[in-house]
C-alpha positions in Angstrom: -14.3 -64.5 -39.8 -14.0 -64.7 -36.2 -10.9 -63.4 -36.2 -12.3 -59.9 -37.4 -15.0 -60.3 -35.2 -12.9 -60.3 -32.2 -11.0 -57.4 -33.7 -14.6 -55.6 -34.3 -15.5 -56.5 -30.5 -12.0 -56.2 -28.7 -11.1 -52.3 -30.1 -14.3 -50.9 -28.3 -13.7 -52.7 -25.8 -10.5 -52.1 -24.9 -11.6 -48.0 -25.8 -14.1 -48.6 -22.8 -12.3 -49.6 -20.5 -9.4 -46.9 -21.1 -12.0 -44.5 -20.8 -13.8 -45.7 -17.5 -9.7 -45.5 -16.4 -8.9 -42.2 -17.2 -12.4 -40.9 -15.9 -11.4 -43.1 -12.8 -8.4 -40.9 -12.5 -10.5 -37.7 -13.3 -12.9 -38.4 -10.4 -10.2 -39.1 -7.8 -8.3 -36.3 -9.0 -11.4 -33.8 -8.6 -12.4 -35.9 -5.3 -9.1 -34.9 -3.8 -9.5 -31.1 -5.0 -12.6 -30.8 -3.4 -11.4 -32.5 -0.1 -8.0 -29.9 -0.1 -10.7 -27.0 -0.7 -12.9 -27.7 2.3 -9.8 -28.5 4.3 -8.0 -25.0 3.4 -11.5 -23.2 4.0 -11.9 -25.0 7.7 -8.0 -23.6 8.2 -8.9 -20.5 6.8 -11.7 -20.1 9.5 -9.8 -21.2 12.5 -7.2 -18.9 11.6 -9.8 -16.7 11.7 -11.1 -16.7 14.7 -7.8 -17.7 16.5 -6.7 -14.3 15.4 -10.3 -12.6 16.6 -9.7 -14.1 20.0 -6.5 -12.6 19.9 -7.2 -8.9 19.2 -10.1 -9.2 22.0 -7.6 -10.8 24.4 -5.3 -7.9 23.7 -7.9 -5.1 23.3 -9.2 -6.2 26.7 -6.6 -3.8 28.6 -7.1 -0.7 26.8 -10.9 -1.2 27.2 -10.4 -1.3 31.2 -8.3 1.5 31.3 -11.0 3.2 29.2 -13.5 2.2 31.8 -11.7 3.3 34.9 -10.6 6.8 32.9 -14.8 7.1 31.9 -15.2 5.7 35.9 -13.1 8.2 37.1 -14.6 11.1 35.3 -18.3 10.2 36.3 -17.3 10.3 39.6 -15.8 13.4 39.2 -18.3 15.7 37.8 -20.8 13.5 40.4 -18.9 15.1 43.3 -18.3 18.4 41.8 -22.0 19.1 40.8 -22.7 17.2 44.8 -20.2 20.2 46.3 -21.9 22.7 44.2 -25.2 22.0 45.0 -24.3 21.8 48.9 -23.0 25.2 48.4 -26.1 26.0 47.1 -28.3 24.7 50.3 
């Protein structure tokens, strides 16, 4: 008699703790998926931005040419319309 009660008592048992194993092993497993994930993102958007800085550091030149060229021009017309209107007085 006590022999099948310790059968009756010992198969759910051991089924339990299986169980809380393997669901253990499924909550490390998702644990370290979601750690890789945010890890990956935070690479993703420092790669990002790395390679924003980048493009500014080396679209930097072309817009001070473009600034002189537009300089250059302002001052241009400026003293043409200055020597037309001189002619003018």
């Amino acid at each position: 008699m006590k022999k099948i009660i310790m059968k009756v008592y010992a198969i759910p048992l051991l089924f339990i703790i299986s169980a809380n194993i393997c669901s253990a092993q499924v909550l490390k497993n998702f644990g370290n998926k979601v750690k890789e994930e945010v890890e990956w993102r935070a690479q993703r958007k420092a790669g990002q931005k790395i390679d924003q800085g980048l493009d500014s550091i080396l679209a930097a030149p072309k817009k001070i040419i473009k600034k002189k060229e537009s300089y250059k021009s302002n001052t241009d017309t400026q003293a043409s319309e200055e020597s037309t209107t001189a002619k003018k007085d």
